[in-house]
MDTraj code that builds the backbone (N, CA, C; nanometers):
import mdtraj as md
import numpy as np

residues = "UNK UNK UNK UNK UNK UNK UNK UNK UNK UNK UNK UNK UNK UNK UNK UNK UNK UNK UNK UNK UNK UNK UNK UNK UNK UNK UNK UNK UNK UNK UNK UNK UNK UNK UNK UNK UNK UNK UNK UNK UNK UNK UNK UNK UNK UNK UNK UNK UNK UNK UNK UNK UNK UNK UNK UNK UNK UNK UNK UNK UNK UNK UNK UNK UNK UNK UNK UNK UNK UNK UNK UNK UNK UNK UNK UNK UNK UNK UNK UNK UNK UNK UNK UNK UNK UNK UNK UNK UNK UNK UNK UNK UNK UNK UNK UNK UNK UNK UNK UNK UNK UNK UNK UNK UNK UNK UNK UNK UNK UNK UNK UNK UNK UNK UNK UNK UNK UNK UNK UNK UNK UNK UNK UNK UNK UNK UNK UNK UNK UNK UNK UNK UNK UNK UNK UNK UNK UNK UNK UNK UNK UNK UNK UNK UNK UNK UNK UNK UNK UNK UNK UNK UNK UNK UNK UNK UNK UNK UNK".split()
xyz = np.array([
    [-3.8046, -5.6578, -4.4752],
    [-3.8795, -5.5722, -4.3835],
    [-3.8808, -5.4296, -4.4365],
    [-4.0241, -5.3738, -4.3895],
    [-3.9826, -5.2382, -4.4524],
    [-3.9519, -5.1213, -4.3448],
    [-3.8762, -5.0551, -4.3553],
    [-3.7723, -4.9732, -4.2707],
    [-3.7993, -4.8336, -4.3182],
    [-3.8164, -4.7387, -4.2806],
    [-3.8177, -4.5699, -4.2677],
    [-3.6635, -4.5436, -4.2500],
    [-3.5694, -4.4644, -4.2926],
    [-3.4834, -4.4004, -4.2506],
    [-3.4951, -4.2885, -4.2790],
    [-3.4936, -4.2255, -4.1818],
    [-3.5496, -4.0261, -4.2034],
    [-3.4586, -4.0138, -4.1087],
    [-3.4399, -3.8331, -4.1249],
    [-3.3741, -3.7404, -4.0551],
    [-3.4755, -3.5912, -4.0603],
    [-3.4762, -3.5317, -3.9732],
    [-3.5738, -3.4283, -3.9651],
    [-3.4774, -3.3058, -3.9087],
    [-3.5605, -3.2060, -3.9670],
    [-3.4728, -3.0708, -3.9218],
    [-3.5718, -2.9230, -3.9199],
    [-3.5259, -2.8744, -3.8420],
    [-3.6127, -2.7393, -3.8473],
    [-3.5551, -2.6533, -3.9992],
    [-3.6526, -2.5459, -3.9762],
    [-3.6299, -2.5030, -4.1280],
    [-3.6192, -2.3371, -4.0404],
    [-3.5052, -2.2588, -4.1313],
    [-3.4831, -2.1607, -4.0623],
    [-3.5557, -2.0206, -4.1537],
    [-3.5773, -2.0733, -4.2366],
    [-3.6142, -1.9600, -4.3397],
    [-3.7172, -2.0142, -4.4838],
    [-3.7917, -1.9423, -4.5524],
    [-3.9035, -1.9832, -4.6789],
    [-3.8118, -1.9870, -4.8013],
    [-3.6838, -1.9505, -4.8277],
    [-3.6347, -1.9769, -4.9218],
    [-3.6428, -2.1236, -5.0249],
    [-3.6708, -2.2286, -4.9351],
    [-3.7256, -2.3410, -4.9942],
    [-3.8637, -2.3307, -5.0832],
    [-3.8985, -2.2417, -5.0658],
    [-4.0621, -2.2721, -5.1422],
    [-4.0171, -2.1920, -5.2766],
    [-3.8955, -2.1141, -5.2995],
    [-3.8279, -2.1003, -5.4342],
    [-3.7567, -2.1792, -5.5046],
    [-3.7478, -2.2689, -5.4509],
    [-3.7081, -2.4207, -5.5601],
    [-3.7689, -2.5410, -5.5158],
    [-3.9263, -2.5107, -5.4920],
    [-3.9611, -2.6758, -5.5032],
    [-4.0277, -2.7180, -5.6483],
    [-3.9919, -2.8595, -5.6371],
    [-4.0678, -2.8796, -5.7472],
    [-4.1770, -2.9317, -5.7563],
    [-4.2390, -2.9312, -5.6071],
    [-4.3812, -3.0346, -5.5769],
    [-4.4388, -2.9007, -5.4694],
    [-4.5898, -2.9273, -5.4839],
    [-4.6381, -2.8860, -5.3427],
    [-4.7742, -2.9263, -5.3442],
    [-4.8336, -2.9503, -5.2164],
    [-4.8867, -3.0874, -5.2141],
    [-4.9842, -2.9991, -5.0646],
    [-5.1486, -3.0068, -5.0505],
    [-5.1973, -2.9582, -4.9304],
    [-5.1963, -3.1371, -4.8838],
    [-5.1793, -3.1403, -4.7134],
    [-5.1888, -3.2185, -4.6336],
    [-5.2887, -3.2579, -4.5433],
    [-5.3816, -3.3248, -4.5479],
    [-5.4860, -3.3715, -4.4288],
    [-5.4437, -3.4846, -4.3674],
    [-5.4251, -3.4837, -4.2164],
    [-5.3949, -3.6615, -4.1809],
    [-5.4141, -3.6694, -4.0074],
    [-5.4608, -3.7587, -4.0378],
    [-5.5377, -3.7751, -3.9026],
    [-5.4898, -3.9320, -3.8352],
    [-5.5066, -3.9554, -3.7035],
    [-5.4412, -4.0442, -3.6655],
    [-5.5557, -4.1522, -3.5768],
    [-5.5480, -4.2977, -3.6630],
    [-5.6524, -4.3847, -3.5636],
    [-5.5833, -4.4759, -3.4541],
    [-5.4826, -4.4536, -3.4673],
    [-5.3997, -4.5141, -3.3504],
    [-5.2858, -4.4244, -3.3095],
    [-5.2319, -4.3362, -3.1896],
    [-5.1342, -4.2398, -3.2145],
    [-5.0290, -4.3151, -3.1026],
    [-5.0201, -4.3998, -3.0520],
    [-4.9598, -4.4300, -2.9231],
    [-4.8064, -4.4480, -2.9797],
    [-4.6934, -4.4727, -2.8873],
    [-4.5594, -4.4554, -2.9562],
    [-4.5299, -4.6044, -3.0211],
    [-4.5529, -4.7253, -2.9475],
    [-4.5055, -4.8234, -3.0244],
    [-4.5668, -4.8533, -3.1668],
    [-4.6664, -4.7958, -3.2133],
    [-4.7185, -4.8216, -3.3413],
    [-4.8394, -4.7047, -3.3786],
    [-4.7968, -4.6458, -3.4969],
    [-4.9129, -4.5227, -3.5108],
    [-4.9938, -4.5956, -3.6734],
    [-5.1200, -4.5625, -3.6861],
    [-5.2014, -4.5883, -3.7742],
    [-5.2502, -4.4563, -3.8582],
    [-5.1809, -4.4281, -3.9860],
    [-5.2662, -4.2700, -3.9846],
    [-5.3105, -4.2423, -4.1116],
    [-5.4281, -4.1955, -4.1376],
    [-5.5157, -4.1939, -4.2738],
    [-5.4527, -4.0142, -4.2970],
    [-5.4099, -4.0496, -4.4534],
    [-5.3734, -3.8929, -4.5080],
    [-5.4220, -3.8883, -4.6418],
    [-5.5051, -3.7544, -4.6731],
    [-5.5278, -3.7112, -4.7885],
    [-5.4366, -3.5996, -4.8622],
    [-5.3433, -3.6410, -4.9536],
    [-5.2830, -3.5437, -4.9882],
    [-5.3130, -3.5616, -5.1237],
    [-5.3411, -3.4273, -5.2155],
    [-5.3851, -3.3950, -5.2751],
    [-5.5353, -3.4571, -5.3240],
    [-5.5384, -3.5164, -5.4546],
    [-5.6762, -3.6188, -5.4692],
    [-5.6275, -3.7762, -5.4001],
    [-5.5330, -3.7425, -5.3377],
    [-5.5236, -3.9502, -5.3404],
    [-5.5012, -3.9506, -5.1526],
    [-5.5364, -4.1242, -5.1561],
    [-5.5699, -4.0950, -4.9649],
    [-5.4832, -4.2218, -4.9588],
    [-5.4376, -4.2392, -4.8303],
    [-5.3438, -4.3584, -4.7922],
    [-5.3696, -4.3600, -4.6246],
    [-5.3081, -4.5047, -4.5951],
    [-5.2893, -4.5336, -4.4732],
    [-5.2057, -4.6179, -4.4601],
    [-5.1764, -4.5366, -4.3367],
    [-5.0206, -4.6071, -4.2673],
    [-4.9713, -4.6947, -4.1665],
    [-4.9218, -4.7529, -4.1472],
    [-4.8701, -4.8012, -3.9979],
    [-4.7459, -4.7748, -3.9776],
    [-4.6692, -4.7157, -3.8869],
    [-4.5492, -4.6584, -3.8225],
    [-4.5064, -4.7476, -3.6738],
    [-4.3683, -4.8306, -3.7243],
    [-4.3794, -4.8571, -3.5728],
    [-4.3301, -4.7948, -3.4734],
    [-4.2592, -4.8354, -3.3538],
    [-4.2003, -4.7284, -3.2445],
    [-3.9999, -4.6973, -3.3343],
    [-3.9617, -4.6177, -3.2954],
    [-3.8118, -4.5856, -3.3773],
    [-3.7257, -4.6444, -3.2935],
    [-3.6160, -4.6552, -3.3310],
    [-3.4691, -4.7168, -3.3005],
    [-3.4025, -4.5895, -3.1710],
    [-3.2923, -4.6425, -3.1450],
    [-3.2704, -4.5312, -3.0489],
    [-3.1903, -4.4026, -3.0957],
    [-3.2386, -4.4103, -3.2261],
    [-3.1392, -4.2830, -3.2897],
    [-3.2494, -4.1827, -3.3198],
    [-3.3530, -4.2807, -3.3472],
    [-3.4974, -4.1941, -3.3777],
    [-3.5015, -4.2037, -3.5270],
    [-3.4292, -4.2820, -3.5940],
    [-3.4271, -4.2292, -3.7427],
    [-3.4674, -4.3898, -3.8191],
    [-3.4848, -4.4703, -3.7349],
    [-3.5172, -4.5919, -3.8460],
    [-3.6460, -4.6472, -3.7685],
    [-3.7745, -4.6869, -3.8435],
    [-3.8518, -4.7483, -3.7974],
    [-3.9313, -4.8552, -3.9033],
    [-4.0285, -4.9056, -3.8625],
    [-4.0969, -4.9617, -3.9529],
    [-4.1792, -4.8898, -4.0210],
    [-4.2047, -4.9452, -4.1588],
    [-4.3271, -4.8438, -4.2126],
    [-4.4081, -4.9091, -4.3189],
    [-4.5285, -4.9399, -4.3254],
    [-4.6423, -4.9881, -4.4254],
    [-4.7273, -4.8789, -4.4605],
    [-4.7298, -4.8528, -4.6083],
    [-4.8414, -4.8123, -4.6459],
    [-4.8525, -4.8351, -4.7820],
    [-5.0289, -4.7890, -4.7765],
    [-5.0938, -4.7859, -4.8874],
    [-5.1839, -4.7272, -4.9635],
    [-5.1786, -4.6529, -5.0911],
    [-5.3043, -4.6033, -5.1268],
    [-5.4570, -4.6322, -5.0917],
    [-5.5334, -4.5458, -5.1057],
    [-5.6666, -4.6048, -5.0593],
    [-5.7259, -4.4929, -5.1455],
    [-5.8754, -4.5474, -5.1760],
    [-5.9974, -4.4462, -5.2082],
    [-5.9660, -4.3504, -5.1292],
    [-5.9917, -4.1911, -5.2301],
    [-5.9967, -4.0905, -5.1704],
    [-6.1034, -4.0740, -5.0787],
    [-6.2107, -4.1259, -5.1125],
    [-6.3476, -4.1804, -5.0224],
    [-6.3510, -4.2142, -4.9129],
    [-6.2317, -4.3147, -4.9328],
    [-6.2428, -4.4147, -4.7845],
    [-6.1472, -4.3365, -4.6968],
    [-6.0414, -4.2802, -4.7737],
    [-5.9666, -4.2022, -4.6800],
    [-6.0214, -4.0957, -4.5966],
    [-6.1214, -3.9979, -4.6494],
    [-6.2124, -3.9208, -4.5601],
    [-6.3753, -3.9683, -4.5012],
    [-6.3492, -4.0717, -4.5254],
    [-6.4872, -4.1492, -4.4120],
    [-6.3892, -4.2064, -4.3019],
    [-6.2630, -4.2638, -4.3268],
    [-6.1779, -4.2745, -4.2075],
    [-6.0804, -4.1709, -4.1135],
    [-6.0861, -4.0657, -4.1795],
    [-6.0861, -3.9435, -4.1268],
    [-6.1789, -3.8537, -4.0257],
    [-6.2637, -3.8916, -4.0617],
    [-6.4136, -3.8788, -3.9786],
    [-6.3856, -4.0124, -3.8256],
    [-6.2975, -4.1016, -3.8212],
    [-6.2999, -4.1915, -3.6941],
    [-6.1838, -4.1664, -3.6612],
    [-6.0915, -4.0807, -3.6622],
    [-5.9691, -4.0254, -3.6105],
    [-5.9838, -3.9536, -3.4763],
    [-5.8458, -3.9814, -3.4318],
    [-5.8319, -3.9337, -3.2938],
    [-5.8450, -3.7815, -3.3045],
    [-5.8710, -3.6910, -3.2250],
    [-5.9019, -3.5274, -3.2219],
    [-5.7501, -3.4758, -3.2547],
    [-5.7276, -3.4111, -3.3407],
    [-5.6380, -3.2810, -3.3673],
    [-5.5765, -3.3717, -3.4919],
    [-5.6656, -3.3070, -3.5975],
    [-5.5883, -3.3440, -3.7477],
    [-5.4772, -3.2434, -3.8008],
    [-5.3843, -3.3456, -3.8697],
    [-5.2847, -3.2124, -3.9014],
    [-5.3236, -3.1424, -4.0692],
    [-5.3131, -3.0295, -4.0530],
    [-5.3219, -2.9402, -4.2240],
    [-5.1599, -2.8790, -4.2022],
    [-5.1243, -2.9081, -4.3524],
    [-4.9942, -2.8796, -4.3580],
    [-4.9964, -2.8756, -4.5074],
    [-4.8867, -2.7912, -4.5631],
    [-4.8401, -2.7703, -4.6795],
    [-4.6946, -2.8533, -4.6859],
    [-4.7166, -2.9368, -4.8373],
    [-4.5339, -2.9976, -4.8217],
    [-4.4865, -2.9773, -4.9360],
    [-4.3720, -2.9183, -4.9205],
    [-4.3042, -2.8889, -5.0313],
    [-4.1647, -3.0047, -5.0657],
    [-4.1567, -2.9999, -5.2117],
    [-4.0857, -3.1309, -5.2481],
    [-3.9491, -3.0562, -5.2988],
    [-3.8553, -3.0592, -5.2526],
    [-3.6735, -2.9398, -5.3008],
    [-3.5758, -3.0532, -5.3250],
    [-3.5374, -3.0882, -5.4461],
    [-3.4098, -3.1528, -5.4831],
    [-3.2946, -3.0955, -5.4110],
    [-3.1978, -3.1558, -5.3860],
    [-3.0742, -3.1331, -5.3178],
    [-2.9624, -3.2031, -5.3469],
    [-2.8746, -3.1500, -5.3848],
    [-2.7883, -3.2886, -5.4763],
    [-2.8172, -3.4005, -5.5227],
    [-2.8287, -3.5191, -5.4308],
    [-2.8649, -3.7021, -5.4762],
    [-3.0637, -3.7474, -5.4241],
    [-3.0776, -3.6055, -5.3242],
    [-3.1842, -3.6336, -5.2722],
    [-3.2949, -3.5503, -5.2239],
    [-3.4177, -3.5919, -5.2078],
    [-3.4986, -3.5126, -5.2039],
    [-3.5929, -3.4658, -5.0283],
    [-3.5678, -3.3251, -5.0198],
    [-3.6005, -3.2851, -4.9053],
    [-3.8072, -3.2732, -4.9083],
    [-3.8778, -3.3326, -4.8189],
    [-3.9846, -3.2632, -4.7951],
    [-4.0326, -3.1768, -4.6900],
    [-4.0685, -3.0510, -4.7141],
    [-4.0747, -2.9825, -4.6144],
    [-4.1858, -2.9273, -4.6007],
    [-4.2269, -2.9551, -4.4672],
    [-4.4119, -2.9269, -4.4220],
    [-4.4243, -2.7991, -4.3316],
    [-4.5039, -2.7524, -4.3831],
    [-4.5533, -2.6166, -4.3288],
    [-4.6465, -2.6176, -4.2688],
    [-4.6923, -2.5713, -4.1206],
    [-4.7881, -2.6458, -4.0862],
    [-4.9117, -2.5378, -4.0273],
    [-5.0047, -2.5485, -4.0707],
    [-5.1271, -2.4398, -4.0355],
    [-5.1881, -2.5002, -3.9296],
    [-5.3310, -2.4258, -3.8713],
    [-5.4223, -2.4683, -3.7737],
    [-5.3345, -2.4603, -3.6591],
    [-5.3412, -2.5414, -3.5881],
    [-5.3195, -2.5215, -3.4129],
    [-5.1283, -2.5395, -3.4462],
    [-5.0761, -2.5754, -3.5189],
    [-4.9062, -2.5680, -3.5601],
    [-4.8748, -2.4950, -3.6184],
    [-4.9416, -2.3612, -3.6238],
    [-4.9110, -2.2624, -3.7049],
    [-4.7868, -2.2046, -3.6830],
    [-4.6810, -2.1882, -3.7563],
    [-4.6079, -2.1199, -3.7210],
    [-4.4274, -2.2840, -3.7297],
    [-4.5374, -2.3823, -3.7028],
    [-4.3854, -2.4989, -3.7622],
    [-4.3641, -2.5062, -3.8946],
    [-4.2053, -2.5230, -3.9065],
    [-4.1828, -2.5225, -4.0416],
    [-4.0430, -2.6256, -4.0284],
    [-4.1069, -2.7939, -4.0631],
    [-4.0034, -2.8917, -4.0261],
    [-3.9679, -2.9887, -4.1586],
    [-3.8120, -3.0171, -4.2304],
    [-3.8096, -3.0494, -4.3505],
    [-3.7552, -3.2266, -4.3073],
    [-3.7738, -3.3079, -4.3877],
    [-3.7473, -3.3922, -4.3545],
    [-3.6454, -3.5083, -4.4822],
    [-3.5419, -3.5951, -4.4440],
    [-3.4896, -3.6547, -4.5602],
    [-3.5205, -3.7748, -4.5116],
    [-3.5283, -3.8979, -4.6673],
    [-3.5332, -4.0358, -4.6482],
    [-3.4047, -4.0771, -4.6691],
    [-3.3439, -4.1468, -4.6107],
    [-3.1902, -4.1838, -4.6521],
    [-3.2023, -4.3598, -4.6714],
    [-3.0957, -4.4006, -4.7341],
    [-3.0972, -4.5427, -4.7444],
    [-2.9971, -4.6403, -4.6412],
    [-2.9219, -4.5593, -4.5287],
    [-2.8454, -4.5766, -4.4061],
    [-2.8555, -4.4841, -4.3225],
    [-2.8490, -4.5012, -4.2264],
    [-2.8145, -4.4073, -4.0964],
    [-2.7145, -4.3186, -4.0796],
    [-2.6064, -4.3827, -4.1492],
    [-2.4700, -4.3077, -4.1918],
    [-2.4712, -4.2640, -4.3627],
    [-2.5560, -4.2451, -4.4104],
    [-2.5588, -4.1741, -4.5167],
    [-2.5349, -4.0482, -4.5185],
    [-2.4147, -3.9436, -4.5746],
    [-2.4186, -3.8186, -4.5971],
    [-2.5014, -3.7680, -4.6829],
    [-2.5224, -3.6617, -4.7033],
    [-2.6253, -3.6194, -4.7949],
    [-2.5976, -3.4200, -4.7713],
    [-2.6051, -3.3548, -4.8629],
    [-2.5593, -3.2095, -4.8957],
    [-2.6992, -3.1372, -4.8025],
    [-2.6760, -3.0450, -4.7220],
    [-2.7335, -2.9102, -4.6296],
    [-2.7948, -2.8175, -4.6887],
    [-2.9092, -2.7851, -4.7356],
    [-2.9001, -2.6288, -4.7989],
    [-2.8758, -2.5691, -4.6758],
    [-2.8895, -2.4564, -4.6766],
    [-2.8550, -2.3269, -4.6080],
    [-2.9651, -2.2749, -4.5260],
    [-3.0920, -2.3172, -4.5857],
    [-3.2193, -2.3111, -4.4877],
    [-3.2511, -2.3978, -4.3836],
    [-3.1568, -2.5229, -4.3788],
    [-3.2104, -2.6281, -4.2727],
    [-3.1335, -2.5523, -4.1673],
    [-3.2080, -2.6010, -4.0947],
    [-3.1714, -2.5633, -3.9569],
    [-3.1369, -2.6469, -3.8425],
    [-3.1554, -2.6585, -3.7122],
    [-3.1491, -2.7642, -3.5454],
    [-3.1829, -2.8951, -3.6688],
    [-3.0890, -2.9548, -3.6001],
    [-3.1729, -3.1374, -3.6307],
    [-3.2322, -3.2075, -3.4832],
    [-3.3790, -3.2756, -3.5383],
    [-3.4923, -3.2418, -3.4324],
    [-3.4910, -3.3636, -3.4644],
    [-3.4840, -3.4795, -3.5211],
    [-3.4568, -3.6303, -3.5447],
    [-3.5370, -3.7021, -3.4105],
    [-3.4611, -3.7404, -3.3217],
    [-3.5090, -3.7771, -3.1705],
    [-3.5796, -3.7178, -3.1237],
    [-3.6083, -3.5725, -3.1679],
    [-3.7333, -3.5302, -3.0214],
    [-3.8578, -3.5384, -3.1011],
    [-3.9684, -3.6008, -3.0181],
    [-4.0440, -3.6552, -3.0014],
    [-4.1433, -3.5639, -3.0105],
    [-4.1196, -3.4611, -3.0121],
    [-4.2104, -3.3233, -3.0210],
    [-4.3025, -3.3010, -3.1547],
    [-4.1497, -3.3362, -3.2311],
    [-4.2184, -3.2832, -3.3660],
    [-4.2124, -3.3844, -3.4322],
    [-4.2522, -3.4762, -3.3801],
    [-4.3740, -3.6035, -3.4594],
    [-4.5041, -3.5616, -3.5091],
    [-4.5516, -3.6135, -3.6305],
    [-4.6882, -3.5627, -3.6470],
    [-4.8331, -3.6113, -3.5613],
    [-4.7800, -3.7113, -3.4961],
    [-4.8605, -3.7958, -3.4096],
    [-4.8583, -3.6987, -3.2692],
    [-4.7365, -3.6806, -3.2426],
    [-4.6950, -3.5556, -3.1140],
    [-4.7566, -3.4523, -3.1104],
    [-4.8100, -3.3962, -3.2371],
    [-4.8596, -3.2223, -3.2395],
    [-4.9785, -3.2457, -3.2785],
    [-5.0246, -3.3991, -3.2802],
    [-5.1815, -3.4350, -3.3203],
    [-5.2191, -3.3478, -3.2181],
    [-5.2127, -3.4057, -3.0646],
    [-5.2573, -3.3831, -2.9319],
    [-5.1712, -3.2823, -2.8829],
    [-5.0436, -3.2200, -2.8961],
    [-4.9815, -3.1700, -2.8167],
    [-4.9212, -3.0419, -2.9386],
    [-5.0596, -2.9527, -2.9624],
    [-5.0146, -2.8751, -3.0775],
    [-4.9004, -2.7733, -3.0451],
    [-4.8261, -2.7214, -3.1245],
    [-4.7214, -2.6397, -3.1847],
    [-4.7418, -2.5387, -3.0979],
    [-4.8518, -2.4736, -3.0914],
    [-4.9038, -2.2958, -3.0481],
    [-4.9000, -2.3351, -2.8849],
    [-4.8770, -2.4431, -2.8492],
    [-4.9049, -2.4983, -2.6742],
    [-4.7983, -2.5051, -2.6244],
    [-4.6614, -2.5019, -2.7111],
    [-4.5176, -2.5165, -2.6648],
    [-4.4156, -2.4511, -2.6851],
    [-4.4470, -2.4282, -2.8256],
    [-4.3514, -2.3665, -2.9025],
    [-4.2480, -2.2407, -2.8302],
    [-4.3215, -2.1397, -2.7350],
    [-4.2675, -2.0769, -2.6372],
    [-4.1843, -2.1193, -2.5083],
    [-4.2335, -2.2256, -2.4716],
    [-4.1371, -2.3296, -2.3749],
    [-3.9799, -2.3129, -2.3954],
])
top = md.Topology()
chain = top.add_chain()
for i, resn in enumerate(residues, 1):
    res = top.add_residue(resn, chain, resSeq=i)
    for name in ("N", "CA", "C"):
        top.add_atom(name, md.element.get_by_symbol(name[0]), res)
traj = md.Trajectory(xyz[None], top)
């Protein structure tokens, strides 16, 4: 089966964008956003993919996950049948001891989020902190990309 294990964290500061070694613009839009299973077409850089995500575990950190490359083509003609509020985001790629952090910056109506995320191969996997991560946001449901499709950043963030 294929399994997601992520951990997500706020980012407290841009010092990350001085040691990445990737950066990557983000388009992705969602044709199914509901919680037990999300469907979502992304163009990042020239290459397009789609996904299926299922609902998470009760830790928030393991779920199902399928995807696959697709025509850059097909990825923005299926972009065009997406649910309203696409995300644009910048992701930056930062080595960290054994593993690699991506961290998305997020423009348009999330202006102003800045959330890094790790893949781990257990739930109980340790893994080294830089100094810029910040809150671990794992479980809340907020800062899903499916969550700030419809329920953007600039609408809460003050809450």
């Amino acid at each position: 089966m294929m399994i997601e294990i992520e951990r997500k964290f706020l980012v407290t500061s841009d010092v990350f964008k001085t040691v990445a070694f990737a950066k990557n613009e983000i388009a992705q839009g969602y044709l199914n956003s509901t919680p037990e299973r999300t469907v979502r077409v992304r163009i990042k850089g020239n290459s397009g993919f789609i996904t299926v995500k299922g609902k998470g575990n009760a830790s928030g950190m393991s779920r199902f996950e399928w995807e696959k490359e697709i025509a850059l083509s097909d990825a923005k003609s299926l972009l065009e049948l997406c649910e309203s509020g696409v995300i644009m985001k910048t992701r930056y790629e930062i080595k960290v001891g054994n593993h690699v952090f991506e961290v998305d910056e997020f423009f348009g109506e999330n202006e102003g989020l800045v959330v890094a995320e790790i893949e781990l191969r257990s739930e109980t996997e340790s893994f080294e902190k830089p100094n810029w991560l910040g809150a671990e946001v794992t479980n809340d449901q907020r800062y899903y990309n499916a969550y700030l499709s419809k329920n953007p950043f600039k609408n809460w963030r003050k809450n």
